[in-house]
C-alpha positions in Angstrom: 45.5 -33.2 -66.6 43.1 -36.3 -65.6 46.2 -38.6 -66.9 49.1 -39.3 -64.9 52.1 -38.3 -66.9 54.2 -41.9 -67.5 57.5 -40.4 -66.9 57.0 -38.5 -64.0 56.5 -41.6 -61.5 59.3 -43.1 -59.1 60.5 -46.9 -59.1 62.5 -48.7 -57.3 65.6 -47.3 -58.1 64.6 -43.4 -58.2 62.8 -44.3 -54.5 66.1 -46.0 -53.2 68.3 -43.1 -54.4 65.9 -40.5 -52.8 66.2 -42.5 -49.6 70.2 -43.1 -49.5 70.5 -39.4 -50.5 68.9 -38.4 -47.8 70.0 -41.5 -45.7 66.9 -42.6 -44.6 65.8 -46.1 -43.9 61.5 -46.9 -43.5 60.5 -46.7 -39.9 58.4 -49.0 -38.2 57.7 -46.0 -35.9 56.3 -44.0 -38.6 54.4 -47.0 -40.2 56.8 -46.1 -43.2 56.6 -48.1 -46.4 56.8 -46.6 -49.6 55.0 -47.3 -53.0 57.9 -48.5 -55.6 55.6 -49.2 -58.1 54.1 -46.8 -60.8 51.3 -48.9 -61.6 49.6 -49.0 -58.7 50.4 -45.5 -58.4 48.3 -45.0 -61.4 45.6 -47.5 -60.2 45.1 -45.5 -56.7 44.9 -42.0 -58.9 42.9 -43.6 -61.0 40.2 -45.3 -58.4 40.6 -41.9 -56.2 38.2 -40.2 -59.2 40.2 -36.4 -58.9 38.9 -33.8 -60.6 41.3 -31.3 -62.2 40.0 -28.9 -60.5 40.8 -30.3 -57.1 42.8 -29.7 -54.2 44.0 -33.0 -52.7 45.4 -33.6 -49.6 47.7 -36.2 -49.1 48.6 -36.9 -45.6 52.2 -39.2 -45.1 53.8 -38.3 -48.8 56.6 -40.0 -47.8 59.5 -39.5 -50.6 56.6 -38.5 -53.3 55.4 -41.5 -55.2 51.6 -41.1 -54.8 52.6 -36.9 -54.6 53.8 -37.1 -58.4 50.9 -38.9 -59.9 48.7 -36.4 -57.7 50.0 -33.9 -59.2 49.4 -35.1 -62.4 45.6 -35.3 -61.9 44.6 -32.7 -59.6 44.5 -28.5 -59.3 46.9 -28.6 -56.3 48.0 -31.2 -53.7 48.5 -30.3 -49.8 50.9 -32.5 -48.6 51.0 -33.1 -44.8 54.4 -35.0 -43.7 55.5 -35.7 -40.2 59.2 -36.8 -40.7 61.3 -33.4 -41.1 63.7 -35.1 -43.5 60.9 -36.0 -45.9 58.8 -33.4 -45.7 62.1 -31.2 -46.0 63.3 -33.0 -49.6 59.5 -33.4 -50.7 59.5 -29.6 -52.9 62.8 -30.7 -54.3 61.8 -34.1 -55.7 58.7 -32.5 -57.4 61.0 -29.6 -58.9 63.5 -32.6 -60.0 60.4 -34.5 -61.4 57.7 -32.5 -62.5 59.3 -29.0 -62.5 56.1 -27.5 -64.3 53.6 -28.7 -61.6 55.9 -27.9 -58.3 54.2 -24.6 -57.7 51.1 -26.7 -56.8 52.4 -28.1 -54.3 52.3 -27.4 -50.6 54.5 -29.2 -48.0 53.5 -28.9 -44.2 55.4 -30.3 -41.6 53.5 -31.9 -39.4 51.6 -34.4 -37.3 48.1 -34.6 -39.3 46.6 -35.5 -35.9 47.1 -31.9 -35.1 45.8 -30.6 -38.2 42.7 -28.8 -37.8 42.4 -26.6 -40.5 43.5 -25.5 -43.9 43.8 -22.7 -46.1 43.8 -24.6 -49.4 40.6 -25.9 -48.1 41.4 -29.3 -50.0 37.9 -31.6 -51.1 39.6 -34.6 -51.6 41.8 -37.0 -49.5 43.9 -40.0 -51.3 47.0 -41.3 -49.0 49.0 -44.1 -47.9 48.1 -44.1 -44.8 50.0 -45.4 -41.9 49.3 -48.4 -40.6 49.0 -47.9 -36.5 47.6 -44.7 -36.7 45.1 -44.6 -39.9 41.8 -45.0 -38.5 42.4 -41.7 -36.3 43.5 -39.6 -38.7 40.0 -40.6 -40.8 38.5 -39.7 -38.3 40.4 -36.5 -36.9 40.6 -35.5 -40.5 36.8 -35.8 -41.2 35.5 -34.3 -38.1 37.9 -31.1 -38.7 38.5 -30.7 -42.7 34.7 -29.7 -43.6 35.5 -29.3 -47.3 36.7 -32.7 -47.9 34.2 -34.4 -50.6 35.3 -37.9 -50.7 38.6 -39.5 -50.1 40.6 -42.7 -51.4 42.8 -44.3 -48.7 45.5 -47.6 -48.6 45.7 -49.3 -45.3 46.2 -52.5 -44.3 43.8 -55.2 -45.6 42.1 -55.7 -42.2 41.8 -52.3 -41.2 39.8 -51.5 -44.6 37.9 -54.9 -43.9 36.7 -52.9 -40.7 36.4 -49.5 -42.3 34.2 -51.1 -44.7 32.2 -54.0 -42.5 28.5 -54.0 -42.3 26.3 -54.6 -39.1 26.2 -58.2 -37.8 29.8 -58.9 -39.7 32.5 -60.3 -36.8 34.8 -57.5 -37.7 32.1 -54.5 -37.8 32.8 -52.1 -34.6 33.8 -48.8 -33.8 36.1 -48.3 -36.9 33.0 -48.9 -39.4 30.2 -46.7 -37.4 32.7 -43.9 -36.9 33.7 -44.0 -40.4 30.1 -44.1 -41.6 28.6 -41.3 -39.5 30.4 -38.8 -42.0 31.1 -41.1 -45.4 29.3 -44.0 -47.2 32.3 -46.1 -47.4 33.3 -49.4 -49.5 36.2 -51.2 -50.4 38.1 -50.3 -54.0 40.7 -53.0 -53.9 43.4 -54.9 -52.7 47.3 -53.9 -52.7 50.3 -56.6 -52.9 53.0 -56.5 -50.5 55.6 -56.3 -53.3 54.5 -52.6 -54.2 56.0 -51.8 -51.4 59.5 -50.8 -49.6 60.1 -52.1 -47.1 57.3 -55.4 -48.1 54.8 -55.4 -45.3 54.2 -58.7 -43.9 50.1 -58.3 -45.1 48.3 -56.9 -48.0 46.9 -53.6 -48.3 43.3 -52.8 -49.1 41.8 -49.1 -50.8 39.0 -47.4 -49.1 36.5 -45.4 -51.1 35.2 -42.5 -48.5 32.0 -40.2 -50.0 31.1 -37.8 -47.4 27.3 -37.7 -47.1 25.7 -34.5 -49.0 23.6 -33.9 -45.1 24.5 -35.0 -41.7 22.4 -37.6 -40.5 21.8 -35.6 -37.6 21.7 -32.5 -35.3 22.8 -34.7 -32.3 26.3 -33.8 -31.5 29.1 -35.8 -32.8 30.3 -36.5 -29.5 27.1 -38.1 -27.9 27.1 -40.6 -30.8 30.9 -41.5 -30.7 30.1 -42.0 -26.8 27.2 -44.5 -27.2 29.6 -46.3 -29.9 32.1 -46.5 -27.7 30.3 -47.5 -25.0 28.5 -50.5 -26.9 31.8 -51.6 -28.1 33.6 -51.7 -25.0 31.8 -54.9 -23.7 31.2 -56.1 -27.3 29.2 -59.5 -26.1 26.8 -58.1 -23.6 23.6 -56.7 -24.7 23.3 -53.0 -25.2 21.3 -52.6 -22.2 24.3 -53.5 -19.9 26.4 -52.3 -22.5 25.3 -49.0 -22.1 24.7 -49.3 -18.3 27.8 -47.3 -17.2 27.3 -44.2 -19.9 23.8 -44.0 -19.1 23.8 -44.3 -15.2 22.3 -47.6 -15.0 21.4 -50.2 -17.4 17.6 -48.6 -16.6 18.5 -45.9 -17.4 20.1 -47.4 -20.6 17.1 -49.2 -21.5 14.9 -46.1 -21.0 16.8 -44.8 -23.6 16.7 -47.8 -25.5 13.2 -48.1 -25.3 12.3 -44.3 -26.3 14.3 -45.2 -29.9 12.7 -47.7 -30.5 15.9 -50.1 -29.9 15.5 -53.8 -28.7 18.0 -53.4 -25.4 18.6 -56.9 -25.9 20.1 -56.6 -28.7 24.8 -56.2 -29.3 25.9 -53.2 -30.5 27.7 -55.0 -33.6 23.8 -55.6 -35.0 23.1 -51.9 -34.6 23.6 -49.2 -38.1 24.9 -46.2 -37.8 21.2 -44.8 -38.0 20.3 -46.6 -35.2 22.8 -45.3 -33.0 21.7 -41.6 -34.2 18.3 -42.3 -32.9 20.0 -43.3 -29.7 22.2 -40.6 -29.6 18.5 -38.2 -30.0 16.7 -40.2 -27.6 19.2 -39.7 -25.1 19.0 -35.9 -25.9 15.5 -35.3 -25.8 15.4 -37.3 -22.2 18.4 -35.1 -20.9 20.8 -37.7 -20.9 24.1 -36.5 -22.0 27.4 -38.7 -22.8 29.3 -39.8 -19.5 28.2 -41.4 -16.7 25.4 -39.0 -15.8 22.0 -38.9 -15.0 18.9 -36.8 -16.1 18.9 -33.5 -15.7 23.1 -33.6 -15.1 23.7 -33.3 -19.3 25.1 -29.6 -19.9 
């Protein structure tokens, strides 16, 4: 079942009678635009490395271009779909398409922000994923969907430059620590704009996600997404002011600083994921906690 069945994909014209049947037009509002093309359907199956004995999730399905070839190549596919309409006609297109594979399929209707766990308890995630709203749902989905293994994802080019940026890049920041504190991450490609409907004004780019086989810590999630967040919110001054207002004081900061082993003069944007771990610990084992608090405050 590792092959995606040649037939069974949706062009243009399949994709444009879905939508008129259903008289729905792409959203801007929903980041909607659909994949007309079966080859790169194929490509991002193929470069998503699904086992048969998988179950995917696939957040945004959309009319079921990418849920087809899924289908195709995995156990089972979890399809999580915020629009009623779509996720309503989604179970009917796969019976109309690939009849013999529709029992694999499960259609929830909802936001996957507000997904937080799954019975299915899916190890892959491969999705188109909206633009204004994908880096979230990584995360979201990461942080609460312990079985997923790995994950293949299309967003727009910049925002898998980001995803995949390495320390002292311009564009490395909060997108590529985050991302990195659960996954190695690299880019698998670049999308045209013609693949698509309606065109997007920019390319899309393919995200390779593998989570790591151990956390890289016992610090709490939280406290690290803090100091991130915190270094990144005054990108150009040096993490010892940077940090200033989380810590108490940029003392404070640099006391922290100091006890990791972390120049304080240095920008957050030169820092590795590991490094802002050992923050993260150095700020536990002195009783800092996230927040504006002081020793001794941290709960």
């Amino acid at each position: 079942m590792n092959g995606v069945n040649e037939q069974q994909l949706l062009g243009p014209q399949e994709i444009r009678e879905l939508a008129d049947s259903l008289g729905i037009r792409p959203t801007k509002t929903l980041g909607q635009n659909f994949v007309i093309d079966p080859n790169t359907i194929r490509r991002i199956v193929a470069a998503a490395h699904i086992d048969p004995h998988e179950t995917v999730l696939e957040v945004g399905p959309g009319l079921g271009s990418l849920t087809l070839g899924l289908l195709d190549a995995a156990a089972a596919v979890v399809a999580v779909e915020i629009d009623p309409p779509l996720a309503q006609q989604l179970p009917h297109t796969i019976e109309r398409f690939r009849a013999e594979r529709a029992e694999n399929l499960s259609v929830i209707h909802s936001d996957a922000m507000k997904v937080y766990q799954l019975e299915q308890n899916p190890t892959a995630l491969v999705a188109n994923l909206p633009y204004n709203v994908a880096v979230p749902i990584l995360i979201h989905l990461f942080t609460h969907i312990s079985s997923l293994r790995h994950a293949l994802v299309m967003v727009q080019e910049e925002v898998a430059q980001r995803l995949a940026a390495v320390p002292g890049s311009k564009i490395y920041g909060v997108p590529s620590l985050k991302a990195s504190w659960f996954c190695e991450v690299s880019q698998a490609g670049i999308i045209g704009k013609n693949v698509f409907w309606p065109a997007p004004k920019i390319n899309s780019g393919l995200v390779s996600f593998t989570r790591r086989e151990q956390p890289l810590s016992d610090v709490r999630q939280e406290l690290v997404f803090s100091i991130i967040d915190a270094a990144f919110a005054q990108r150009r001054k040096t993490l010892r002011a940077a940090l200033g207002v989380w810590a108490g004081s940029p003392a404070q900061a640099e006391e922290i600083l100091n006890h990791a082993g972390i120049d304080s003069s240095l920008r957050g944007e030169k820092l590795s994921i590991h490094d802002f771990v050992r923050i993260a610990e150095s700020a536990r084992d002195l009783g800092y906690d996230h927040g504006s608090m002081t020793r001794g405050q941290a709960h």
